[in-house]
C-alpha positions as CSV (number, residue, x, y, z in Angstrom):
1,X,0.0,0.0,0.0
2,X,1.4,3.2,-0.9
3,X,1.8,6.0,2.2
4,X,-1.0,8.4,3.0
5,X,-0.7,12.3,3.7
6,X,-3.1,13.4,5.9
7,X,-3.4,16.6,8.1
8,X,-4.4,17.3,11.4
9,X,-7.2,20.0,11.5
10,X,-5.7,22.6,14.5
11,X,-2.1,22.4,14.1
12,X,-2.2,21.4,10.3
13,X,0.8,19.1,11.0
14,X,1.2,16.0,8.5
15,X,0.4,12.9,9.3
16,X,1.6,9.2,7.2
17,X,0.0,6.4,7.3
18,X,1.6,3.4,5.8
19,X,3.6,0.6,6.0
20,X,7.0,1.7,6.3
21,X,5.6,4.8,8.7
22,X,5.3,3.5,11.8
23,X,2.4,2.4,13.9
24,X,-1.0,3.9,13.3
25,X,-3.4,3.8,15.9
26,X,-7.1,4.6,14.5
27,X,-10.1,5.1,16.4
28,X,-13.1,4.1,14.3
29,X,-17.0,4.7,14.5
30,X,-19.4,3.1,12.9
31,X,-22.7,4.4,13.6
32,X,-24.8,3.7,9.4
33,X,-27.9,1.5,10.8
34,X,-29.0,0.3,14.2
35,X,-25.5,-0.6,15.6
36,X,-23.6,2.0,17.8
37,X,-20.0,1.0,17.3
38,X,-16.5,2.1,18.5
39,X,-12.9,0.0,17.9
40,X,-9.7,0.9,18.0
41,X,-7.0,-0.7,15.2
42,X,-3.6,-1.0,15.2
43,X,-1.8,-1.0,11.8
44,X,-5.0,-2.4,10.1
45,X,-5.1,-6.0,11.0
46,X,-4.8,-6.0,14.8
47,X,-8.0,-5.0,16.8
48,X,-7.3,-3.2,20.2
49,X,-11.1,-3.4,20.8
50,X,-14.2,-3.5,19.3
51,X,-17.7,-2.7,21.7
52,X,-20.6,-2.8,19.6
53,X,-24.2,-1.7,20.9
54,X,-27.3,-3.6,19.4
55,X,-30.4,-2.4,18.8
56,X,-31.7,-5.4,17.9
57,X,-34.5,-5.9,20.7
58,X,-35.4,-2.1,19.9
59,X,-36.6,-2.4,16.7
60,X,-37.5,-6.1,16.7
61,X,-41.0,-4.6,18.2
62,X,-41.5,-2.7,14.7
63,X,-40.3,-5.9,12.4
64,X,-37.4,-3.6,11.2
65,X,-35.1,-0.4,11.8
66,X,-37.2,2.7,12.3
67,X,-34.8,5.3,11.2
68,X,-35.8,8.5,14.0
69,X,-35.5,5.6,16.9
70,X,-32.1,4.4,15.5
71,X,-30.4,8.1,15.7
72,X,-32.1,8.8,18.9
73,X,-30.4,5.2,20.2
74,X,-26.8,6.0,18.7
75,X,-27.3,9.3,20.5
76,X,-27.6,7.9,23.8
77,X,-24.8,4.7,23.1
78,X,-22.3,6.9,21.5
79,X,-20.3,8.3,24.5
80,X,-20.5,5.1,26.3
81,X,-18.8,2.8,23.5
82,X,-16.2,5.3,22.8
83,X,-15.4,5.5,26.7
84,X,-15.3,1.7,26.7
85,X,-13.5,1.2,23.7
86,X,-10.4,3.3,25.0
87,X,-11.1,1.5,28.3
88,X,-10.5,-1.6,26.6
89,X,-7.3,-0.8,24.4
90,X,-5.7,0.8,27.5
91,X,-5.5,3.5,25.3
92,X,-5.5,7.5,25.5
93,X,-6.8,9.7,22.9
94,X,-3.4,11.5,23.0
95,X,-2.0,8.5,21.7
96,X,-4.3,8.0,18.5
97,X,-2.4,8.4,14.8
98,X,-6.2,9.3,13.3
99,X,-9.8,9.4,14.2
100,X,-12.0,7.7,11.3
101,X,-16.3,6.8,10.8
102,X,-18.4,6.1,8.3
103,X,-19.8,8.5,5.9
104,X,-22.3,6.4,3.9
105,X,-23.8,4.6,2.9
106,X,-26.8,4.5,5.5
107,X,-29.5,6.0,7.3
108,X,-28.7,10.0,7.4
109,X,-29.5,11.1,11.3
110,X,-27.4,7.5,12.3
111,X,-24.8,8.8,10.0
112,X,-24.6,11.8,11.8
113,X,-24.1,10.7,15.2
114,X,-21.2,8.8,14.3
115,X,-19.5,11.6,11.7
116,X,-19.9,14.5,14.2
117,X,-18.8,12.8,17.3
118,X,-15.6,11.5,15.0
119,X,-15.1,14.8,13.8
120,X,-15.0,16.5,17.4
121,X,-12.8,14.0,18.4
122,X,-10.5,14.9,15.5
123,X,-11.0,19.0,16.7
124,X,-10.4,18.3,20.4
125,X,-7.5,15.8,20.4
126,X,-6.3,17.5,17.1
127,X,-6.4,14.6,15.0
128,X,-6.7,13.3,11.0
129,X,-10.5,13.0,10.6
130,X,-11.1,10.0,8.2
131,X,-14.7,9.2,6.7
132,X,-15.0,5.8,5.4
133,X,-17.5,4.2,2.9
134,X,-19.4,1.3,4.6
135,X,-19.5,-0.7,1.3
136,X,-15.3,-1.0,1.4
137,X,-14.9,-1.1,5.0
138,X,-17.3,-4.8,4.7
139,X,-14.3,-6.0,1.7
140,X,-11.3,-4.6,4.6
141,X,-12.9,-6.7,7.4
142,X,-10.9,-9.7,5.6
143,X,-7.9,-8.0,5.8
144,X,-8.0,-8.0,10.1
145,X,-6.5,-10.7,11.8
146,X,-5.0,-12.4,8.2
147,X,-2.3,-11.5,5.7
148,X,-4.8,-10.6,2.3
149,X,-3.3,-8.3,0.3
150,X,-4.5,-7.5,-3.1
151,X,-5.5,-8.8,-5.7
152,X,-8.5,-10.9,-4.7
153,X,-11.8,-11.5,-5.7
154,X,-14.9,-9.9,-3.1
155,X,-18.4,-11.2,-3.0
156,X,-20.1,-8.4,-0.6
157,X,-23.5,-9.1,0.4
158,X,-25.7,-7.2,2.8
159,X,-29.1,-5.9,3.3
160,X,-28.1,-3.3,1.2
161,X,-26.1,-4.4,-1.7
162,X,-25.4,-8.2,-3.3
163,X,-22.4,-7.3,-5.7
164,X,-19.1,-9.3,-7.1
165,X,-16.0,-7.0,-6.6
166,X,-12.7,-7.4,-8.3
167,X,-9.8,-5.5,-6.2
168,X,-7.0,-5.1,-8.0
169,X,-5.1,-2.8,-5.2
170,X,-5.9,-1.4,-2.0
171,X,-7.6,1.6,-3.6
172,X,-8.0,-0.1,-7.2
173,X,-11.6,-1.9,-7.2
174,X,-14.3,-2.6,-10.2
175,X,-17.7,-4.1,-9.6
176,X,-18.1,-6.8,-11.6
177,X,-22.2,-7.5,-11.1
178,X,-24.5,-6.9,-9.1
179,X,-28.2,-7.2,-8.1
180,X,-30.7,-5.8,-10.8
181,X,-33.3,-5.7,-8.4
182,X,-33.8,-7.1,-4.3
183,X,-30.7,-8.0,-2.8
184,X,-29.6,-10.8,-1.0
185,X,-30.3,-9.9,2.6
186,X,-33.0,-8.1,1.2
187,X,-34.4,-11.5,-0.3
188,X,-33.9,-13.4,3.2
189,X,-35.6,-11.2,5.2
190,X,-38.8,-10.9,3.5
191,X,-38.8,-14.6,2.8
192,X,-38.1,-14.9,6.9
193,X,-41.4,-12.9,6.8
194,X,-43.7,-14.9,4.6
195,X,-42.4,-18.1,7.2
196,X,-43.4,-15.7,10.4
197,X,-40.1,-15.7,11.4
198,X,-39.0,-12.4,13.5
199,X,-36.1,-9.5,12.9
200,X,-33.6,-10.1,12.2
201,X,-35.0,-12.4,9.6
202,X,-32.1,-13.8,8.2
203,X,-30.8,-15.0,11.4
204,X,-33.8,-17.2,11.8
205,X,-34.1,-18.4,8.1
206,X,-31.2,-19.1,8.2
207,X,-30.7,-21.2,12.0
208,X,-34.5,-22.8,10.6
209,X,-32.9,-24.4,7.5
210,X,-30.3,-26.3,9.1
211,X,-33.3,-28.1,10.3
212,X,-34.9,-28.5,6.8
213,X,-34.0,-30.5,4.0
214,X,-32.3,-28.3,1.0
215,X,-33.4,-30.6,-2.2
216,X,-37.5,-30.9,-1.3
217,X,-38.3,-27.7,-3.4
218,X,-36.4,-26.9,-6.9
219,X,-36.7,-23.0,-7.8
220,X,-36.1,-21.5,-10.9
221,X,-32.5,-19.0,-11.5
222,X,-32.9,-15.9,-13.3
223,X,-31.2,-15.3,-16.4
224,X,-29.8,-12.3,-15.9
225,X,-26.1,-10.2,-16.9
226,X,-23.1,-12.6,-16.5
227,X,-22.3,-11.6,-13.0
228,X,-25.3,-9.7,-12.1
229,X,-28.4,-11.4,-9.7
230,X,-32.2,-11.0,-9.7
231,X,-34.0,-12.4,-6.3
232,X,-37.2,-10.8,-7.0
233,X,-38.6,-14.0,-9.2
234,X,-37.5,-16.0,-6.3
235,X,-38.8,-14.0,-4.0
236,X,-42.3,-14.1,-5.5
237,X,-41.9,-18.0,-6.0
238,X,-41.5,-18.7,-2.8
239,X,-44.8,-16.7,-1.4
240,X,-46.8,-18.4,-3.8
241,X,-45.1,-21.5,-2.2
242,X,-46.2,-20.4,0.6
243,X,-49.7,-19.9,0.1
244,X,-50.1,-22.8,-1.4
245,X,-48.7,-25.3,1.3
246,X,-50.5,-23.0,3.9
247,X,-53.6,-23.6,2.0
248,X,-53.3,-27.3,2.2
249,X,-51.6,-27.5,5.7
250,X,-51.4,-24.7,7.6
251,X,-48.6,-26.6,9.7
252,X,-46.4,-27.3,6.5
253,X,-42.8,-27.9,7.5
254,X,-41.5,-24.3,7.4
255,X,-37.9,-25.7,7.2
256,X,-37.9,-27.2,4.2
257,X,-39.4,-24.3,2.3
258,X,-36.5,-22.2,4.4
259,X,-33.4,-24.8,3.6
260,X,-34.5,-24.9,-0.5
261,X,-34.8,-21.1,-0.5
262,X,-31.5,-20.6,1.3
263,X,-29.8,-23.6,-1.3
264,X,-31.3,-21.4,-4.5
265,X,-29.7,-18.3,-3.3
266,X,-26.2,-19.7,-1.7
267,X,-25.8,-21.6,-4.8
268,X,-26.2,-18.8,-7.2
269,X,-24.5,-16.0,-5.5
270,X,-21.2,-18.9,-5.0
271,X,-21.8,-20.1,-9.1
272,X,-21.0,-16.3,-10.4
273,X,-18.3,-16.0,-7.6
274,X,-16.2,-19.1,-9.0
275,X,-17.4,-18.0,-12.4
276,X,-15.8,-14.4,-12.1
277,X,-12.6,-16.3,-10.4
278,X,-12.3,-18.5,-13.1
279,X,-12.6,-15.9,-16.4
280,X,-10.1,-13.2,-14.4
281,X,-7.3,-16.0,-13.0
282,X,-7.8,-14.5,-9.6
283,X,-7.3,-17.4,-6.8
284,X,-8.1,-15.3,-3.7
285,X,-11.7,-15.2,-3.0
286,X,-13.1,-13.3,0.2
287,X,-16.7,-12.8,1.2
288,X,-17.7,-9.9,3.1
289,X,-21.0,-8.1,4.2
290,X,-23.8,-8.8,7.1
291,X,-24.8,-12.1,4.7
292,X,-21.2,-13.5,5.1
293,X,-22.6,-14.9,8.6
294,X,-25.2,-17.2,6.6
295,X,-23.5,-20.2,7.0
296,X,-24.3,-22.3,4.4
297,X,-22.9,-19.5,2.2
298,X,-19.5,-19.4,4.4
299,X,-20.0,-23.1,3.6
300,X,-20.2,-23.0,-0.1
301,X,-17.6,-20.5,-0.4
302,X,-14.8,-22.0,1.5
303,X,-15.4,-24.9,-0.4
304,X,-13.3,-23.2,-3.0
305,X,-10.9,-24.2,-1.2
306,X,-10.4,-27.7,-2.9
307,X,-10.1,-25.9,-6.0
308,X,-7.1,-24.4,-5.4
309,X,-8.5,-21.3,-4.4
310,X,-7.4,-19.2,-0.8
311,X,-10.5,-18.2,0.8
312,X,-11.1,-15.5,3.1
313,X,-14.1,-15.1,6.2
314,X,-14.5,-12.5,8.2
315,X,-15.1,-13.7,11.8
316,X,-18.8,-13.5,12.8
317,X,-18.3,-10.5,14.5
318,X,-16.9,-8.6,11.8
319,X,-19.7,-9.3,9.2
320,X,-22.7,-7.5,11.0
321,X,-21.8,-3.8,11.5
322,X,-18.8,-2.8,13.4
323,X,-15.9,-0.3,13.6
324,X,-13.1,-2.7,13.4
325,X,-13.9,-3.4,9.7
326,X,-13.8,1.0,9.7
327,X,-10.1,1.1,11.4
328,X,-8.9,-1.5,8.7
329,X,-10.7,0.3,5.9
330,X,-9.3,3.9,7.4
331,X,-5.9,2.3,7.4
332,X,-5.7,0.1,4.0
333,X,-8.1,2.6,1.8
334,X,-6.3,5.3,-0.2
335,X,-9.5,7.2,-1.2
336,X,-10.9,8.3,2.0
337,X,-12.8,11.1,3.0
338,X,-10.9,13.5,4.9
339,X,-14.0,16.3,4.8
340,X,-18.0,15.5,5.5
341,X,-18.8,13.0,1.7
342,X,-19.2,9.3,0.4
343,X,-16.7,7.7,-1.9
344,X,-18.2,4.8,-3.7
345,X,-17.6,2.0,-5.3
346,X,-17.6,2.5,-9.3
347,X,-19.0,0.7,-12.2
348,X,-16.9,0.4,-15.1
């Protein structure tokens, strides 16, 4: 990775960040949903701490995130994980290379929590402010605790985006495909729905089809771009499953229908993976996003494995929001946003 100049906002002093610069100590938030989160990262790859607040049983109540209740949460959390997080790293503020959060993509007032507490961190301590995309931060959470370096292939899936990523460099990326309509956590959670399951529904689908049997219902694959997905048609196949079986049995066995969905959807999103592997010549395949935890898809994609292939997994708790996956983004990430802005992932 090449060196980055950054400058601190009172003193307008330089700061580098790089390999051959020393230790860089970055405190990250992470504050884009309904997860209040703080870590501090060392270098990248070595977490000093990571506290994460859920608002899981919050918004459970409401089937999903009401956006006003998540700011008003992060409000309350925000002081509290940041206090603990320096608690836990034995670290002082005085002592931080660079104060980082995300930017975007997410829910504006949750945003904003996150961003202004960062950036009066960066005024009162005097340090580099660094706004991070959410989107790359998911790809960097491989690069914690391993020894990835580029180039590899990056299957990100979330609740927000389902896309095939070839990174060439550290700051060098190209989306490849991606969803033309629902994404995959989309998909899963509104299938978790039709089976009555509660939020977080993909949790449950998925912990319900290791109980199922995978092969009792075949659904259909969109044809769609070479590396792009469509889970809409599925979507509406399995709701008129649904209605049917409830028709006829209104106890129908909820884990088959929830283990054949999941199958369908692991095995397509892991086909155009191998696929995209195979036509580029790249042999280092991560996974990355809040739908890396499914685990037959962790499954199916380490199974690459015995094709020659080094895989990547983010540990569980660095595929659901956090701010670890921020620190390592903050460090590895060359475009970064050193002023209030988003920097995205582009489409060739």
């Amino acid at each position: 990775m090449n060196t980055k100049s950054l400058r601190t906002p009172l003193s307008d002093k330089e700061v580098l960040i790089g390999e051959n610069e020393g230790d860089a100590i970055i405190l990250a938030l992470e504050s884009s949903c309904d997860e209040t989160a703080c870590a501090i990262v060392k270098n990248g790859r070595e977490v000093l701490s990571n506290v994460v607040a859920s608002q899981i049983k919050t918004h459970m109540q409401f089937g999903g995130v009401v956006p006003e209740v998540a700011a008003r949460e992060h409000l309350e959390a925000v002081n509290e994980v940041i206090a603990k997080a320096l608690e836990e790293a034995n670290m002082n503020p005085e002592n931080l290379t660079a104060i980082a959060s995300t930017v975007g993509p997410g829910l504006v007032g949750s945003l904003l929590v996150g961003m202004n507490a960062a950036k009066t961190l960066s005024l009162v301590y005097d340090k580099p402010f660094i706004g991070i995309n959410h989107l790359n931060a998911h790809v960097c959470a491989n690069y914690i605790d391993t020894d990835l370096k580029p180039p590899f292939m990056a299957l990100l899936v979330s609740g927000g985006h389902t896309q095939i990523i070839r990174i060439n460099d550290y700051s060098d990326s190209e989306i490849l495909g991606e969803t033309i309509d629902d994404v995959a956590g989309e998909a899963f959670d509104k299938v978790a729905r039709l089976l009555g399951l509660p939020y977080p529904g993909g949790v449950y689908l998925d912990k319900l089809a290791e109980e199922g049997n995978p092969n009792t219902y075949k659904f259909t694959k969109a044809h769609v771009g070479e590396f792009d997905f469509s889970f809409s048609g599925l979507k509406t196949a399995v709701l008129q499953l649904v209605k049917k079986l409830s028709a006829e049995n209104p106890d129908f066995n909820k884990a088959d229908v929830a283990a054949s969905f999941r199958e369908n959807i692991t095995g397509i999103l892991a086909d155009k993976t191998l696929k995209a592997c195979e036509k580029y010549g790249i042999k280092q395949v991560v996974l990355a996003g809040g739908v890396a935890a499914n685990s037959e898809l962790r499954r199916k994609i380490k199974s690459f494995e015995q094709k020659g292939y080094k895989v990547y997994i983010p540990a569980m708790k660095y595929c659901t929001d956090n701010a670890a996956m921020i620190g390592a983004c903050a460090y590895f990430h060359e475009n970064v946003i050193t002023d209030v802005g988003v920097e995205v992932f582009s489409r060739a």
